[in-house]
C-alpha positions in Angstrom: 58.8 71.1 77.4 61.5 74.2 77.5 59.6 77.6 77.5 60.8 80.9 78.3 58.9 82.9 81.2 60.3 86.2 81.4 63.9 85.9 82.4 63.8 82.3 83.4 63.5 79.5 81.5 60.9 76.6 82.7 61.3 73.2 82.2 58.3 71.1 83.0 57.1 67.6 81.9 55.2 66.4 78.9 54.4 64.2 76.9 52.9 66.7 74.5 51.8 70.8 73.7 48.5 71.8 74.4 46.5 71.1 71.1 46.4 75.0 70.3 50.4 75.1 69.7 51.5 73.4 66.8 55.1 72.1 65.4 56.4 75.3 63.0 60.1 73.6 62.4 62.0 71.2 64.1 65.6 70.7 64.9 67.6 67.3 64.8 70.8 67.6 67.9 72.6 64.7 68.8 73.0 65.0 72.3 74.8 62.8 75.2 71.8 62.3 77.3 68.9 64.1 78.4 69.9 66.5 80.5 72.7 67.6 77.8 69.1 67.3 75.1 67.4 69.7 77.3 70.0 72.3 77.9 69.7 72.8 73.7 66.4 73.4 74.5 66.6 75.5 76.8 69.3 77.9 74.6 66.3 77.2 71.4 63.6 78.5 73.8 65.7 81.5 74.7 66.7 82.5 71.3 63.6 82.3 69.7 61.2 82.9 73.1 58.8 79.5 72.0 57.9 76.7 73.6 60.3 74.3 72.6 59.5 70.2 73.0 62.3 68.1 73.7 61.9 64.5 72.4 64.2 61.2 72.0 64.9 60.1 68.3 65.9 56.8 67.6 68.1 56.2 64.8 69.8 53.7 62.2 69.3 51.5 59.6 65.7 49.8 58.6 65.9 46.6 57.7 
């Protein structure tokens, strides 16, 4: 989880939101690794001051 607190930006461990926040939008990145995934976040949380959650997504063909 990326969050903004004041002036600094938090980065704390999941897995999930607290049940009273829900999922208003998501954004798809394609990002090296985590820490490259998390920085995103951390620009996402400052820009729109939310909690922002940052997740893996597996991708490619079914079947």
């Amino acid at each position: 989880m990326v969050r903004l607190a004041g002036e600094e930006i938090l980065t704390t461990d999941g897995p999930y939101v607290e049940g009273k926040e829900h999922l208003g939008g998501f954004t798809v990145i394609r990002a090296e690794d985590l820490d490259a995934a998390l920085e995103w976040g951390r620009k996402l949380a400052e820009a729109i001051t939310l909690p922002i959650e940052v997740r893996p997504l597996q991708y490619g063909s079914c079947g």
